[in-house]
C-alpha positions as a LaTeX table, in Angstrom:
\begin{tabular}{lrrr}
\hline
Residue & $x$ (\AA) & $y$ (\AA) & $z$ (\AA) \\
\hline
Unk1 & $-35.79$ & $-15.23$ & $-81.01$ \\
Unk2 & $-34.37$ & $-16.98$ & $-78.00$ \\
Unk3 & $-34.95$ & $-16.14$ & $-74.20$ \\
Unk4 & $-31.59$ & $-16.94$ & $-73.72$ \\
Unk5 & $-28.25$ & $-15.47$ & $-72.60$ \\
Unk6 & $-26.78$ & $-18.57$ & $-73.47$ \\
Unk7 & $-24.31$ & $-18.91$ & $-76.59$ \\
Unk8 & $-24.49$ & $-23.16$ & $-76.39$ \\
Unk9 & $-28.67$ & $-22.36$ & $-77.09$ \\
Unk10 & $-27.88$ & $-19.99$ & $-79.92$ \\
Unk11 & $-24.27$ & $-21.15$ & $-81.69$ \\
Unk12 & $-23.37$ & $-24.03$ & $-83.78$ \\
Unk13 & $-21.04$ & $-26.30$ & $-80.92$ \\
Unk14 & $-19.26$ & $-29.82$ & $-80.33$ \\
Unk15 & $-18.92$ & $-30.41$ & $-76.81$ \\
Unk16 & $-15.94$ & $-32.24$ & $-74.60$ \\
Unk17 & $-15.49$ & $-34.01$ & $-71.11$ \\
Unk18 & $-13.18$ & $-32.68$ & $-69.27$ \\
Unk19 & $-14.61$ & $-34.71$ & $-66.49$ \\
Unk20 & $-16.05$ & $-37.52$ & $-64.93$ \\
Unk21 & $-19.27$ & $-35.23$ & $-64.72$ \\
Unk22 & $-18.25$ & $-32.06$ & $-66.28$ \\
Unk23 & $-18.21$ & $-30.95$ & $-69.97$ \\
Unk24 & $-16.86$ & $-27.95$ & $-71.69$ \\
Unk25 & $-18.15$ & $-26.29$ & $-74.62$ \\
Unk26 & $-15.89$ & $-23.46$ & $-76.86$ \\
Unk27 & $-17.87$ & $-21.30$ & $-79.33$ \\
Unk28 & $-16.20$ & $-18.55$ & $-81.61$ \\
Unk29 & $-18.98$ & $-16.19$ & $-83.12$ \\
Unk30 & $-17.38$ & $-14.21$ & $-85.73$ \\
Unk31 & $-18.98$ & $-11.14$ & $-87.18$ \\
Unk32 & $-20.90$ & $-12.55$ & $-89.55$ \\
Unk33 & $-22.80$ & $-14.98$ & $-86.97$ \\
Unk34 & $-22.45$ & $-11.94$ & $-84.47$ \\
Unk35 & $-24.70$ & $-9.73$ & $-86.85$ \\
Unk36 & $-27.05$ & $-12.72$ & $-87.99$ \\
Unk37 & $-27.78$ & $-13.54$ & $-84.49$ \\
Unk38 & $-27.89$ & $-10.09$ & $-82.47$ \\
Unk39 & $-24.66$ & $-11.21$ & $-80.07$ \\
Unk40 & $-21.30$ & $-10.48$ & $-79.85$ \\
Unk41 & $-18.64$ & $-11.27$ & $-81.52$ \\
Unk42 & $-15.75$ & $-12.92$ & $-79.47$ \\
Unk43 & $-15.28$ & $-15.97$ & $-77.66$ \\
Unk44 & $-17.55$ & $-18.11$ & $-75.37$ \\
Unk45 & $-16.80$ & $-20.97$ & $-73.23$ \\
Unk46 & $-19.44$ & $-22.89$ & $-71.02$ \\
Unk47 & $-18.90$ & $-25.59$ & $-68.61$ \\
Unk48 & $-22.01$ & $-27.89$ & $-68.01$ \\
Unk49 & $-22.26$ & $-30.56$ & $-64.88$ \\
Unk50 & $-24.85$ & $-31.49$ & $-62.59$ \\
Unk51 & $-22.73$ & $-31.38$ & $-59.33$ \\
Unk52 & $-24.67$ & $-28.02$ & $-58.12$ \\
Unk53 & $-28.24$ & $-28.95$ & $-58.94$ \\
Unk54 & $-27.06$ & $-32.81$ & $-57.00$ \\
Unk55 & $-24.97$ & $-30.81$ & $-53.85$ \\
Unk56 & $-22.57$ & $-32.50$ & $-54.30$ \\
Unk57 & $-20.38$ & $-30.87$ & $-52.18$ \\
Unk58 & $-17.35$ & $-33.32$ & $-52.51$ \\
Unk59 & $-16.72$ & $-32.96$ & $-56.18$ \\
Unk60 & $-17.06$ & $-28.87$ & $-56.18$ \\
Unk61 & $-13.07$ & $-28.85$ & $-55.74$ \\
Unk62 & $-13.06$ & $-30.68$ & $-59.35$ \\
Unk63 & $-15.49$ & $-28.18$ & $-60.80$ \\
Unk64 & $-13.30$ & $-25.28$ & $-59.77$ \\
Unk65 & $-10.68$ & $-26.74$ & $-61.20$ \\
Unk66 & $-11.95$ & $-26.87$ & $-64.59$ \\
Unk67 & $-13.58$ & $-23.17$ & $-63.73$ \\
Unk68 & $-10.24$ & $-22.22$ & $-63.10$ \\
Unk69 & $-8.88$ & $-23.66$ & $-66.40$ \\
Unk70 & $-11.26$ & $-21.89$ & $-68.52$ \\
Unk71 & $-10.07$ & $-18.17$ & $-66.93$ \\
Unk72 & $-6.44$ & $-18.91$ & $-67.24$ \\
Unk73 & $-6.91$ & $-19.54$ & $-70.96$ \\
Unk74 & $-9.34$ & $-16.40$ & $-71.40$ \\
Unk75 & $-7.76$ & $-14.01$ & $-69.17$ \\
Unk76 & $-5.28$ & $-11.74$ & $-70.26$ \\
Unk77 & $-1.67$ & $-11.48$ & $-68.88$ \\
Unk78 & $-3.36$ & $-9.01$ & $-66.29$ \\
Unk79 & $-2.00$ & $-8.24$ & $-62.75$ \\
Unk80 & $-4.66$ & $-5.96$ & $-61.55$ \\
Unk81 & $-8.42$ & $-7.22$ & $-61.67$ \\
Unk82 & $-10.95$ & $-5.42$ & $-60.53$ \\
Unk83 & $-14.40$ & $-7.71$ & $-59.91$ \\
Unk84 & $-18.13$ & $-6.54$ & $-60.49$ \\
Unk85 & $-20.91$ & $-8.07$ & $-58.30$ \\
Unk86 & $-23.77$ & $-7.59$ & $-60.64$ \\
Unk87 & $-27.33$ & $-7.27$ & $-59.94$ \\
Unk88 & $-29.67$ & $-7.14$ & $-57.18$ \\
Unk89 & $-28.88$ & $-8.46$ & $-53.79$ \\
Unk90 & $-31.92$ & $-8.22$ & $-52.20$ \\
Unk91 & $-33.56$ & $-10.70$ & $-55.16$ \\
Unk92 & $-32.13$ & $-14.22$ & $-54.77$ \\
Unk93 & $-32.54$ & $-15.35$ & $-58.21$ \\
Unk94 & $-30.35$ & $-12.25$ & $-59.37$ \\
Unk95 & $-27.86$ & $-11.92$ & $-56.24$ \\
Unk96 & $-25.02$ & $-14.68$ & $-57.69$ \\
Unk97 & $-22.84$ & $-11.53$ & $-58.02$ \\
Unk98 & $-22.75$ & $-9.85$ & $-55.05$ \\
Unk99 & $-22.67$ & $-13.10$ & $-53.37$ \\
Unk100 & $-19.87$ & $-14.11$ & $-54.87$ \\
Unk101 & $-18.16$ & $-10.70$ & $-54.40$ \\
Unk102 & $-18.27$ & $-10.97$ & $-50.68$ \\
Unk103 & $-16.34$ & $-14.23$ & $-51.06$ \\
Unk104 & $-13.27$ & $-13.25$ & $-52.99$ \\
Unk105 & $-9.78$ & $-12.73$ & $-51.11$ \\
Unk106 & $-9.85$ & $-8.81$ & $-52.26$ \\
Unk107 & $-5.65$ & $-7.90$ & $-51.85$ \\
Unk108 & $-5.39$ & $-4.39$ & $-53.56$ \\
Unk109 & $-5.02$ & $-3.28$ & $-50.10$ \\
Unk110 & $-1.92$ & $-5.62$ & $-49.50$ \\
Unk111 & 1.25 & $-4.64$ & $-51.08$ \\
Unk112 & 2.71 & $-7.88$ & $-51.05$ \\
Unk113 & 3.56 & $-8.08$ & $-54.90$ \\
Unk114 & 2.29 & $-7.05$ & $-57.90$ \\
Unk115 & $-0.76$ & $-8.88$ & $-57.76$ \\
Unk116 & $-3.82$ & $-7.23$ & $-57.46$ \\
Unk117 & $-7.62$ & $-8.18$ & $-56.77$ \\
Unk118 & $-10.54$ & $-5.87$ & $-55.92$ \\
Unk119 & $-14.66$ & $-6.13$ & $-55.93$ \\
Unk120 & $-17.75$ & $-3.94$ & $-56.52$ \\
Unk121 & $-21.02$ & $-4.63$ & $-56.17$ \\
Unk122 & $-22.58$ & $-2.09$ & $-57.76$ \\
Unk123 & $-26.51$ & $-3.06$ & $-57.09$ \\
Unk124 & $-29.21$ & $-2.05$ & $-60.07$ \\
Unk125 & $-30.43$ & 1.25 & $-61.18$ \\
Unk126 & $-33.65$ & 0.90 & $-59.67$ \\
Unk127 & $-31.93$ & 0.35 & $-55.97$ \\
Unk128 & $-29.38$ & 3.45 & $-56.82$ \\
Unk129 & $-30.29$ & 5.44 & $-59.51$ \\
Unk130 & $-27.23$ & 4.93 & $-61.07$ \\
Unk131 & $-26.46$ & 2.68 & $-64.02$ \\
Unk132 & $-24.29$ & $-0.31$ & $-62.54$ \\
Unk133 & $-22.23$ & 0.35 & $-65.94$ \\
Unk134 & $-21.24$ & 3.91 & $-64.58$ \\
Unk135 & $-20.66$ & 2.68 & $-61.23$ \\
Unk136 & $-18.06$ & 0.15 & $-62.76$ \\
Unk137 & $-16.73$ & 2.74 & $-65.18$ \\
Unk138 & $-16.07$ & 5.51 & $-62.48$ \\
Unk139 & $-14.11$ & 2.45 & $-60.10$ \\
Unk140 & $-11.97$ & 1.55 & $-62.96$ \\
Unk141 & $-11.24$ & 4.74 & $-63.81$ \\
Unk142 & $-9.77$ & 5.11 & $-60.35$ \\
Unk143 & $-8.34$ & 2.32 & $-59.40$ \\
Unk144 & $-7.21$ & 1.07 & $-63.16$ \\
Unk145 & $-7.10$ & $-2.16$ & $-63.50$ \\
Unk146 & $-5.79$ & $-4.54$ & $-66.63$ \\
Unk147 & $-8.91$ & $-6.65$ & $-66.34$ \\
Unk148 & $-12.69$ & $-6.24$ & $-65.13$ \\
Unk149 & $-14.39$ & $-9.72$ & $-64.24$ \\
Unk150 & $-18.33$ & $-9.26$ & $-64.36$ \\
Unk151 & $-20.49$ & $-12.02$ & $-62.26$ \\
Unk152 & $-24.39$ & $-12.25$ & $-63.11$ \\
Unk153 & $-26.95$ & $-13.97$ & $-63.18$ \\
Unk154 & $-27.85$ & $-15.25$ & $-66.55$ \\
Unk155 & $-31.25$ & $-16.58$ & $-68.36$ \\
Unk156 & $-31.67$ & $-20.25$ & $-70.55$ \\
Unk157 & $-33.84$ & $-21.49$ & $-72.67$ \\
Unk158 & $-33.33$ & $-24.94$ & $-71.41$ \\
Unk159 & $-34.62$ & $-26.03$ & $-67.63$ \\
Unk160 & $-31.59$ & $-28.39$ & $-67.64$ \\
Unk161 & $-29.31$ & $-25.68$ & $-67.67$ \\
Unk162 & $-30.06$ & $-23.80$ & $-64.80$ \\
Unk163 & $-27.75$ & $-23.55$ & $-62.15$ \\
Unk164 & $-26.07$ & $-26.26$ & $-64.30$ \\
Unk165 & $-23.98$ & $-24.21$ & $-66.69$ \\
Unk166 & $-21.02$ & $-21.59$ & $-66.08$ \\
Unk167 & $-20.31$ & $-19.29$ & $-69.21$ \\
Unk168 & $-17.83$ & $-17.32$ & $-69.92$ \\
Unk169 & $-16.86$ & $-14.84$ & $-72.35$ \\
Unk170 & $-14.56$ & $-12.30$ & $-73.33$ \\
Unk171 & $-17.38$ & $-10.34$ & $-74.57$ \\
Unk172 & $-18.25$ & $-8.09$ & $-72.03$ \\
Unk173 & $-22.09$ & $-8.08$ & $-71.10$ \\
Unk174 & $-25.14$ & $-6.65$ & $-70.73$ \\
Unk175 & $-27.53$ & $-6.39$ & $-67.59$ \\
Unk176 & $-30.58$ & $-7.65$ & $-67.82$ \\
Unk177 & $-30.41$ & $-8.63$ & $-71.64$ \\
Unk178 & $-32.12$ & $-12.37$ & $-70.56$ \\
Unk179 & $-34.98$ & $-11.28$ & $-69.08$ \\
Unk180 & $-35.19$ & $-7.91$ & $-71.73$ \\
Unk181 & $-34.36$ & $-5.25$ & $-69.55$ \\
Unk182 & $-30.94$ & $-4.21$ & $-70.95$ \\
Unk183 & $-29.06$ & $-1.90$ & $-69.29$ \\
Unk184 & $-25.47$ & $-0.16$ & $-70.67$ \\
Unk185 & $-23.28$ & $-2.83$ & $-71.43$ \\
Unk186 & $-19.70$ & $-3.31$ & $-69.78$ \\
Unk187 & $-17.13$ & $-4.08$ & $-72.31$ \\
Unk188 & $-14.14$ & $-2.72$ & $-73.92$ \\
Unk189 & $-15.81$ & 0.05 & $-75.45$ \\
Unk190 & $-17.65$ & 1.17 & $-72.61$ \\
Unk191 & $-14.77$ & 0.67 & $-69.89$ \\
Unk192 & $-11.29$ & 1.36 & $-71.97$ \\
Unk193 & $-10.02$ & $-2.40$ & $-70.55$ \\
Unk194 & $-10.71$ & $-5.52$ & $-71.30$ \\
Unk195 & $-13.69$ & $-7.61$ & $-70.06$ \\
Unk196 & $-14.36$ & $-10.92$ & $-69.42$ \\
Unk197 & $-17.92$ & $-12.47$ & $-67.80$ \\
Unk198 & $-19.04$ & $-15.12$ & $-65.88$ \\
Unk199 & $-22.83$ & $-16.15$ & $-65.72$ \\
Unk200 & $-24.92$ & $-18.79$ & $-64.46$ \\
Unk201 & $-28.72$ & $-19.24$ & $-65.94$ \\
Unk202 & $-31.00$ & $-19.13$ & $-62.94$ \\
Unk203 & $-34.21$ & $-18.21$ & $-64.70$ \\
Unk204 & $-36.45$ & $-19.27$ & $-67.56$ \\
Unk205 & $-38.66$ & $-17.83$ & $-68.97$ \\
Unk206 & $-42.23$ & $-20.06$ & $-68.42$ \\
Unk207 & $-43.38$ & $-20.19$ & $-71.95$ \\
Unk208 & $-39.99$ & $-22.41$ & $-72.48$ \\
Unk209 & $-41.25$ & $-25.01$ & $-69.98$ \\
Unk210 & $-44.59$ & $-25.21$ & $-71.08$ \\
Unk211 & $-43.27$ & $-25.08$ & $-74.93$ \\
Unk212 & $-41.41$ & $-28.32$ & $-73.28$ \\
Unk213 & $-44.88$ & $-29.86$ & $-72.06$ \\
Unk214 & $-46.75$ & $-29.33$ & $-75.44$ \\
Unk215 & $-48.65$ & $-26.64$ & $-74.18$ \\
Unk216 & $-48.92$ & $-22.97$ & $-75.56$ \\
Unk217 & $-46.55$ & $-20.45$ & $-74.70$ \\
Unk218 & $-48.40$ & $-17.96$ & $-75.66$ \\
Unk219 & $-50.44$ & $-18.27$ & $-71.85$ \\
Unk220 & $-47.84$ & $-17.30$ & $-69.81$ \\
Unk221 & $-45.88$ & $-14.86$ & $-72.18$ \\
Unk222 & $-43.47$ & $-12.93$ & $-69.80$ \\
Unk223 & $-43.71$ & $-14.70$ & $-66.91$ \\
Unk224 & $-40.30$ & $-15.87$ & $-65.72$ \\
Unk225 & $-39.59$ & $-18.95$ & $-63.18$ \\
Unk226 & $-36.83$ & $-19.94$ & $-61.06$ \\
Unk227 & $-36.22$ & $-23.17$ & $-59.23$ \\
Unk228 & $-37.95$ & $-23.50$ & $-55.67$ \\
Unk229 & $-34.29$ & $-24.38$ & $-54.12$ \\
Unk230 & $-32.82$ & $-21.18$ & $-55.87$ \\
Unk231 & $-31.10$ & $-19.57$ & $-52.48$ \\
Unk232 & $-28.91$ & $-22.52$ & $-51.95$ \\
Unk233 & $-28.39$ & $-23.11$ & $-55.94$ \\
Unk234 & $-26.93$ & $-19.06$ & $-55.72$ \\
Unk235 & $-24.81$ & $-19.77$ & $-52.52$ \\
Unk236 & $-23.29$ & $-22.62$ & $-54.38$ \\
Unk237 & $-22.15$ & $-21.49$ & $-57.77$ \\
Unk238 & $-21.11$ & $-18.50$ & $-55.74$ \\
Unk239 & $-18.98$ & $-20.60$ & $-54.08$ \\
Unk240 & $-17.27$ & $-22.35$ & $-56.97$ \\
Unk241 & $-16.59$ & $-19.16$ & $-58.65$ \\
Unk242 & $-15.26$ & $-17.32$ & $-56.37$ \\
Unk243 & $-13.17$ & $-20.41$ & $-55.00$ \\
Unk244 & $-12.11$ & $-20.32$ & $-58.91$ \\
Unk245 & $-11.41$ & $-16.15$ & $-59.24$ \\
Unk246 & $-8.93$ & $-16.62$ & $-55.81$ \\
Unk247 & $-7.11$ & $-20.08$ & $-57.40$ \\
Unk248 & $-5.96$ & $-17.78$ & $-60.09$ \\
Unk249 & $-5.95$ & $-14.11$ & $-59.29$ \\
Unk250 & $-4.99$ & $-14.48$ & $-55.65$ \\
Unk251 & $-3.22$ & $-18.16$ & $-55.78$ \\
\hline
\end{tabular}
């Protein structure tokens, strides 16, 4: 029913400022609306501005502040994180993961206190031949950490969103799921620690835009778009969330 990774396209919500620019939108799905709607249950929070899409490069300090804000509240009391860098690096639309990887102040190496942040990026089955899920699973099973942070690239049903929307969630995730090529999904279950994730849409589908125009969507079933500026829209929101994973994890 919806092209969408996005719970604000698929979840009753009321939305709040939290900035001059910047809003912030919490959504509990319980297991009833879990089961009704094919997601999971647990919480989601998604912070909307247009200071990406505008490069505005002087208020990205007050978007990873409120970034920030939203993983203090959803973390656990963790001391060791371990990052995943999810799909594809060589395909720009899909590499906000392993570019925002290679930005994070990685200190598991460091033995300067308790504190302890480390990063994966674990490419797609296609480039390895492994699933990225057992990739993750067999790092965390050595290096055990309290929490696993998963970066991707996500998929909306709305144009406005894209590159325009952080979400996390406490959820876990699942590869792929927006543009329907699910692959193992990370979470509790699958990894034995908590996870939380952290997407940005940077595709939709083209039947949603042309739904938009009037047209039919039916012409262009499948086909999926992504903006023509996409490489510096990925370097970006990499930025901010990494800049946001070292404010907390790393200080």
């Amino acid at each position: 029913m919806y092209n969408s990774d996005m719970a604000v396209e698929f979840a009753p919500s009321v939305s709040k400022k939290v900035g001059e620019r910047i809003k912030r939108t919490d959504i509990t799905v319980d297991a009833a609306l879990a089961e009704k709607l094919g997601k999971p249950a647990g919480r989601y929070t998604t912070v909307e501005t247009d200071i990406i899409v505008r490069g505005d490069r002087g208020e990205y300090p007050r978007l990873v502040r409120a970034l920030a804000d939203v993983l203090k509240e959803l973390k656990p009391a963790s001391h060791k994180c371990l990052c995943a860098g999810l799909g594809n690096p060589l395909m720009t639309a899909d590499a906000l993961g392993s570019r925002c990887a290679r930005r994070l102040i990685v200190t598991r190496h460091l033995a300067v206190d308790d504190s302890e942040l480390c990063a994966i990026t674990p490419n797609v089955l296609g480039a390895t031949g492994i699933e990225s899920a057992d990739i993750v699973a067999g790092t965390a099973a050595r290096v055990r950490p309290d929490l696993v942070v998963a970066i991707d690239s996500l998929a909306s049903s709305a144009t406005a969103r894209l590159a325009a929307a952080f979400q996390f969630t406490d959820t876990g995730i699942t590869p792929g799921s927006g543009v329907a090529n699910h692959r193992t999904r990370l979470d509790r279950d699958t990894l034995g620690v908590p996870v939380l994730s952290i997407g940005v849409p940077l595709v939709v589908y083209a039947s949603t835009i042309v739904a938009e125009a009037g047209g039919d969507p039916a012409a262009v079933d499948g086909l999926i778009v992504t903006p023509k500026d996409i490489d510096v829209l990925v370097d970006d929101c990499a930025e901010v969330i990494a800049a946001a994973l070292n404010a907390v994890f790393v200080g």
